[in-house]
C-alpha positions in Angstrom: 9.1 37.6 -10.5 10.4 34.3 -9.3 7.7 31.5 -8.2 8.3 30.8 -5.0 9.1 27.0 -4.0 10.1 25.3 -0.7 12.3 23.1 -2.8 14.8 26.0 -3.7 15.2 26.3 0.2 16.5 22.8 0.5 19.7 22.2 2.5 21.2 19.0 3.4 22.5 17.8 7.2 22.5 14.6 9.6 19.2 15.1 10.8 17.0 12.3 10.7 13.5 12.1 10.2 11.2 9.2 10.6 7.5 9.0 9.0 5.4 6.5 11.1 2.2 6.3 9.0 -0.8 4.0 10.3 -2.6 3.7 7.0 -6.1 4.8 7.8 -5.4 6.5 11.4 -8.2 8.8 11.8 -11.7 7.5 12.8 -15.1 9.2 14.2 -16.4 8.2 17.5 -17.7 4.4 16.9 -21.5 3.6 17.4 -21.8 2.0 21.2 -18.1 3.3 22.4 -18.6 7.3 21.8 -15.1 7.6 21.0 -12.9 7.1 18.1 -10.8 4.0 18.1 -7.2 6.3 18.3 -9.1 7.8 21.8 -10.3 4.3 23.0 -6.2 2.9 22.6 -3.8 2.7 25.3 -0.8 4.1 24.0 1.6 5.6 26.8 4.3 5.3 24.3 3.2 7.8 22.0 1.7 10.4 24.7 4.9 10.3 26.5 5.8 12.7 23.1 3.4 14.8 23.2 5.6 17.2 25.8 8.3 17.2 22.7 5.2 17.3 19.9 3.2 19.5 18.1 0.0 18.3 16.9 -2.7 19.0 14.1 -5.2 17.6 12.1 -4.3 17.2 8.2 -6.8 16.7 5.1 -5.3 14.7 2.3 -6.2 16.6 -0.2 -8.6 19.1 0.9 -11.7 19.5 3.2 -14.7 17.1 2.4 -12.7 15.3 0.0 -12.5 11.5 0.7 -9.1 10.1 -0.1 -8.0 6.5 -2.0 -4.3 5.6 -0.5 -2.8 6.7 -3.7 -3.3 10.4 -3.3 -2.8 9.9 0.5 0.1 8.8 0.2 1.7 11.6 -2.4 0.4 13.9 -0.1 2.3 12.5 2.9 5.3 13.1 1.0 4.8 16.8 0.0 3.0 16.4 -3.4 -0.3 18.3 -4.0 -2.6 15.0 -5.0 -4.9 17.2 -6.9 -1.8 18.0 -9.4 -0.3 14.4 -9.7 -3.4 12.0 -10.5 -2.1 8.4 -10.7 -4.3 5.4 -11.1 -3.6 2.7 -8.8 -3.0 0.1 -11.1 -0.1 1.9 -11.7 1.0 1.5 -8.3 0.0 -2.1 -8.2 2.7 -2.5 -10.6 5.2 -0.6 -9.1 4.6 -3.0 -5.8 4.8 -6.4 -7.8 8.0 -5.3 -9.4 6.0 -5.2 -13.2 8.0 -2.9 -15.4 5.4 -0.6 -17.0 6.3 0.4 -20.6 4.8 3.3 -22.9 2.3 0.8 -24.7 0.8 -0.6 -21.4 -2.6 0.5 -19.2 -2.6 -0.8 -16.0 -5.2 -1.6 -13.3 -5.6 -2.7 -10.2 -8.3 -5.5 -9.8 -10.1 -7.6 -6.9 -11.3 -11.2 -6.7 -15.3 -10.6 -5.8 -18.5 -12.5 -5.2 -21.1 -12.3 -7.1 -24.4 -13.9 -6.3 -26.7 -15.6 -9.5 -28.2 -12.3 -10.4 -24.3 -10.6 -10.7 -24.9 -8.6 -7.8 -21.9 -8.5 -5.9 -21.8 -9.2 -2.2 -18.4 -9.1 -1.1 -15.9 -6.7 -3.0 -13.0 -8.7 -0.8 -14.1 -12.7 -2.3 -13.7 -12.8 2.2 -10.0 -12.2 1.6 -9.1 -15.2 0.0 -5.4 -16.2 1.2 -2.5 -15.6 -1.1 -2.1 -19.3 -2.3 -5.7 -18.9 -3.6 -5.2 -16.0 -5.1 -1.9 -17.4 -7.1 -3.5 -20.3 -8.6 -7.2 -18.4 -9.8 -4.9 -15.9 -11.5 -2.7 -19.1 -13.3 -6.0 -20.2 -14.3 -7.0 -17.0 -16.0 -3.7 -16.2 -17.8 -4.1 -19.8 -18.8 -7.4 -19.5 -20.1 -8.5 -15.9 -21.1 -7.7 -15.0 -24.9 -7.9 -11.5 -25.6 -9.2 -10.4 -28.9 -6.7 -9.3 -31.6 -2.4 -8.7 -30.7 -3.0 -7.6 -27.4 -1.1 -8.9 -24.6 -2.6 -9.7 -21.4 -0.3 -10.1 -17.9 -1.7 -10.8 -14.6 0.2 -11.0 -11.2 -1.0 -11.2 -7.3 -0.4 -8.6 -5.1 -1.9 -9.9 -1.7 -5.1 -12.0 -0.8 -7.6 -10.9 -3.0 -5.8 -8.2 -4.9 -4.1 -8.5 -8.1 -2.5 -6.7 -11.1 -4.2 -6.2 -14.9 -1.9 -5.0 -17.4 -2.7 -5.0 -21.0 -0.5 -4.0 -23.9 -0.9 -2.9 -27.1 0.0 0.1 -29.7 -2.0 3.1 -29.6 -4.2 2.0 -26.3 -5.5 4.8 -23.9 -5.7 4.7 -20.0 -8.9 6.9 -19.7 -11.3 4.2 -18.5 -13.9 3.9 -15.3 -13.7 1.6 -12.9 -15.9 -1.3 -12.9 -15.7 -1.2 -9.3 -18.9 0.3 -7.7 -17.0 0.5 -4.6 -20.2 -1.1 -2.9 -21.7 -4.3 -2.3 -25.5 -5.1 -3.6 -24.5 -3.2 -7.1 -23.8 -4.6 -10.4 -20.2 -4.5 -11.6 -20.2 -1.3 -13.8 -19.3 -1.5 -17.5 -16.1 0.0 -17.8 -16.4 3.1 -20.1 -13.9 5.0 -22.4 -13.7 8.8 -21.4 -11.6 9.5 -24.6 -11.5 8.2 -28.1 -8.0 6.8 -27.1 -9.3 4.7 -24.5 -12.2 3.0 -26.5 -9.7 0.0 -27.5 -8.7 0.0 -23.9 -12.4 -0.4 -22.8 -12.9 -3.3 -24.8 -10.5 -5.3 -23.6 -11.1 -5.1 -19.9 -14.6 -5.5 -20.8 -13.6 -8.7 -22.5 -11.1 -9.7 -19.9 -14.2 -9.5 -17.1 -16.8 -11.0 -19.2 -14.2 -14.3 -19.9 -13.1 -14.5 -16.0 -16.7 -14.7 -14.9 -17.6 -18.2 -16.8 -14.1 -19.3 -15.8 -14.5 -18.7 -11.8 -18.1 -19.7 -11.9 -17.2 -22.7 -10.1 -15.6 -21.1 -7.6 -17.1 -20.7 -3.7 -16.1 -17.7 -2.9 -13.8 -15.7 -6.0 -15.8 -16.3 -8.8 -16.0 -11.9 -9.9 -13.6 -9.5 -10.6 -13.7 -5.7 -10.2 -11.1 -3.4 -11.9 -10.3 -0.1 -10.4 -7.7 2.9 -11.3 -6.5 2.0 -15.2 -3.9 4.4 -15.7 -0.6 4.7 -17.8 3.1 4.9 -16.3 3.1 9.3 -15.2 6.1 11.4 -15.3 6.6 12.6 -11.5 9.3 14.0 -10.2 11.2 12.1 -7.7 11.7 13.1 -3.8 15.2 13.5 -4.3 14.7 16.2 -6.9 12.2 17.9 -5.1 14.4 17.6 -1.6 18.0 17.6 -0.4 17.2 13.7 1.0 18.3 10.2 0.6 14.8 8.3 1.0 13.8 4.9 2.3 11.1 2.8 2.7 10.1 0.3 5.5 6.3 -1.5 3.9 4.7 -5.0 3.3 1.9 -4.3 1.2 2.8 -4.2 -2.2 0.8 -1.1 -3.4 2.7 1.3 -0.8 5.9 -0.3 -2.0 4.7 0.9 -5.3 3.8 4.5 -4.5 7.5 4.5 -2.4 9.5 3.2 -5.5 7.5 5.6 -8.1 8.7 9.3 -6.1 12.5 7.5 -6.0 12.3 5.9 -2.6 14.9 3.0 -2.2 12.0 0.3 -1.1 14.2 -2.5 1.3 12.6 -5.9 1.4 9.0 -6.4 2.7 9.2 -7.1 6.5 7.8 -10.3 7.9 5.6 -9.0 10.4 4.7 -5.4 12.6 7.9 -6.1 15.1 10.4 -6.9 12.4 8.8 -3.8 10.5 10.2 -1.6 13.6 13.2 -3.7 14.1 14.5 -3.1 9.8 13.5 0.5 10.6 15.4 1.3 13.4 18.8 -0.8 12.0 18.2 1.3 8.5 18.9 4.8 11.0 22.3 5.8 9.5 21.5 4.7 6.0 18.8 7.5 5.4 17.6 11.0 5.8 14.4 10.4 5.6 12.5 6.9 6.1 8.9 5.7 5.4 7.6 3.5 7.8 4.4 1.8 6.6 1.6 -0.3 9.0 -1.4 -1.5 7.0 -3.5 -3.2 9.7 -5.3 0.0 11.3 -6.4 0.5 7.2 -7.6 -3.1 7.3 -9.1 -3.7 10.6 -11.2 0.2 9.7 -12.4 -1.1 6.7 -13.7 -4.4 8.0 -15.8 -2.3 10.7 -13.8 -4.4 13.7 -13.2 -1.4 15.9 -11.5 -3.3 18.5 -8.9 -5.1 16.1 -8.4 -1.1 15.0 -7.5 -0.5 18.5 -5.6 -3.6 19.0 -2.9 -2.2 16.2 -2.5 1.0 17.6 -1.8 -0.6 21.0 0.4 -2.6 18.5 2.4 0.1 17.2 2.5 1.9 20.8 4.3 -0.9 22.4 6.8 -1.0 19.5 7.9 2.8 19.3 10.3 2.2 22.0 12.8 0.4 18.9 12.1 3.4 17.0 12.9 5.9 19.8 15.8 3.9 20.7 17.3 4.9 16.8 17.1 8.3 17.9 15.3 10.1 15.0 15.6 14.0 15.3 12.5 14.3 13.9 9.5 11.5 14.1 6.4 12.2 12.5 3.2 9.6 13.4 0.3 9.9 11.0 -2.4 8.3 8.7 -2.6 9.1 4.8 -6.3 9.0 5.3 -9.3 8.1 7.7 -10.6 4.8 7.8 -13.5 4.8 10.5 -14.9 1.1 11.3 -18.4 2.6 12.0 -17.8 3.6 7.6 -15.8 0.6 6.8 -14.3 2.9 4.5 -12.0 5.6 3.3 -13.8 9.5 4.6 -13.4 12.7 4.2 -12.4 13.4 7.8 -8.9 15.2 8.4 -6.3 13.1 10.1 -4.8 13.5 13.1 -0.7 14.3 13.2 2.1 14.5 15.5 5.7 15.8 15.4 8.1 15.1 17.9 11.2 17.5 17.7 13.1 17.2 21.2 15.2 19.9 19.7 12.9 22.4 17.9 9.3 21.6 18.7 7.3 24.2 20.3 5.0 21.5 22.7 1.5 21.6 22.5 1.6 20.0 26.0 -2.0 17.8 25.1 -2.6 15.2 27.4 -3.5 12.7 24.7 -3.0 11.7 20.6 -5.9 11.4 19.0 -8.5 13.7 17.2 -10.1 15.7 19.7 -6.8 16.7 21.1 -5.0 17.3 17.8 -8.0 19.6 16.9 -6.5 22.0 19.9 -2.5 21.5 18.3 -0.3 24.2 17.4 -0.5 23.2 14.4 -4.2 23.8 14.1 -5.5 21.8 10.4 -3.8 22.4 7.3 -3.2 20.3 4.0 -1.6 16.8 4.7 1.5 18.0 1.7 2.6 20.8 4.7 3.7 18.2 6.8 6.4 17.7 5.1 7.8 21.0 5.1 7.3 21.2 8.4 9.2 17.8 9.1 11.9 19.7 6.8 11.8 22.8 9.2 12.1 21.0 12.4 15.1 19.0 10.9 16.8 22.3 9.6 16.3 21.0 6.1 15.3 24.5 4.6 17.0 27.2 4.7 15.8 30.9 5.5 13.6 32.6 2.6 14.2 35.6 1.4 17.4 38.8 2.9 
């Protein structure tokens, strides 16, 4: 018997669908406030859908799982996370424009500071601007010799964010993170979890170890922290999986990345949040389907600054007018993960989703967008990857299943 697959139902038409993804959306009620900061927004904008929306709450990946942006983001666009694995300094790559070839092992790595003992106490270096950021990491590849004929390449991504990329014959991308994803901690060793990755292991240990004494001087940078080594991954691309010509609206370089490895056409990085709306909304005609990327709710979540949280949704509300006005068929607004600022970091908490279908939803009539409403949606809560099929559905993008 066949194995059934929503990508054999695929048809292709003029319908339009829009994904409006606020990286980070969902929250829990915030400590003083009582209520999360997607129910403390004013955002008439966005309710003025809801009698045209259904509504649900979505888990990344599954129920009590806590999500990095990587596997978020695959399952906003109808992958199942838990089968595609890919480090993120794969996707760092992919952002900064860094071809990855078969001998390289990525990661992704952050300027830190570390106090006299090593103990780090801010994984962020207080996000160092750009500018800093470009001329630490021409200091290291000036400086840092790597043992044997390994080649070493660094490249920023954004404030204190960068790329590690070392190359050699033979070397494996099974490593840990020296990352401990917390501040008081030690940076982690990072260990091999195959023979292959032993080499692999030895230079990012050497690479650390060498960018220490040569940022010791340095206020505020003076650490770095690698996270998700990882080799290029075979993945198939949206196109193959869907009947769509895909597109993608984003500033940050990692979710340019993750757009450009499932075949997206990425379109240059938008200057700011209105001009992010305004290349969206010109790109209508050019697209079937169109990833629309806001980073700041991510951000402002992960610094613990509810209000600046609520400020971007409030943002975003007051922008959705230029989107409207392109006339998508189908819009969906969502988050690839939670991001609650009483956390200040990634949870496991299911995001909240709308669909707004003038022409096929079946309303949910909720007064109001945010968790405690979506929890009552027609949609009810289901894997973050369904969303996508039901974006297909509502856009008549698959075709009936089955005499």
């Amino acid at each position: 018997m066949a194995e059934f697959s929503v990508t054999k139902l695929g048809t292709k038409n003029e319908q339009k669908i829009f994904y409006l993804v606020l990286d980070g959306l969902g929250g829990i009620p915030f400590p003083g406030v009582g209520k999360t900061a997607l129910e403390a927004a004013r955002k008439p904008n966005i309710d003025a859908l809801l009698p045209h929306a259904t509504c649900g709450l979505f888990d990344p990946v599954e129920p009590g799982i806590t999500p990095g942006s990587g596997p978020g983001h695959l399952g906003l666009f109808g992958y199942d996370p838990r089968k595609y694995q890919i480090g993120r300094g794969v996707l760092s790559a992919l952002g900064v424009d860094f071809e990855l070839g078969p001998d390289d092992v990525a990661a992704r790595f952050n300027f830190c500071t570390l106090d006299k003992n090593r103990k780090i106490t801010d994984r962020r270096a207080g996000r160092i601007p750009t500018e800093t950021n470009v001329r630490l990491i021409k200091m290291l590849i000036e400086q840092v010799r790597l043992p044997g004929s390994a080649q070493l390449f660094l490249k920023t991504e954004a404030e204190h964010r960068g790329l590690f990329v070392v190359r050699g014959k033979g070397l494996g991308g099974n490593v840990s993170d020296t990352d401990p994803q917390k501040v008081g901690a030690l940076p982690l060793d990072p260990v091999a979890r195959d023979e292959q990755s032993k080499a692999t292991a030895g230079l990012a240990r050497d690479f650390v170890q060498q960018a220490e004494k040569i940022l010791a001087g340095e206020d505020k940078a003076n650490g770095v922290l690698l996270r998700g080594f990882d080799k290029f991954p075979d993945i198939p691309k949206m196109h193959e999986l869907f009947p769509l010509k895909c597109g993608a609206v984003a500033t940050y370089p990692m979710y340019r990345g993750v757009a450009r490895l499932v075949g997206m056409e990425v379109l240059p990085p938008p200057a700011d949040l209105p001009a992010t709306f305004e290349l969206a909304a010109a790109q209508r005609d050019n697209f079937d389907y169109l990833f629309i990327h806001v980073k700041y709710t991510d951000k402002a979540g992960e610094d613990g600054n509810f209000e600046w949280k609520v400020r971007v949704i409030e943002e975003v509300d007051a922008l959705l007018p230029k989107l409207l006005a392109a006339r998508p068929d189908v819009l969906v607004i969502t988050g690839d993960h939670s991001t609650p600022a009483a956390l200040k970091a990634h949870s496991w908490h299911p995001v909240p989703g709308l669909l707004y279908a003038p022409a096929t939803a079946r309303p949910d009539n909720l007064k109001s967008f945010d968790e405690s409403h979506c929890r009552c949606g027609g949609f009810g809560r289901m894997p973050l990857r369904m969303l996508m099929q039901l974006a297909l559905a509502h856009a008549l993008k698959l075709e009936k299943f089955g005499a």
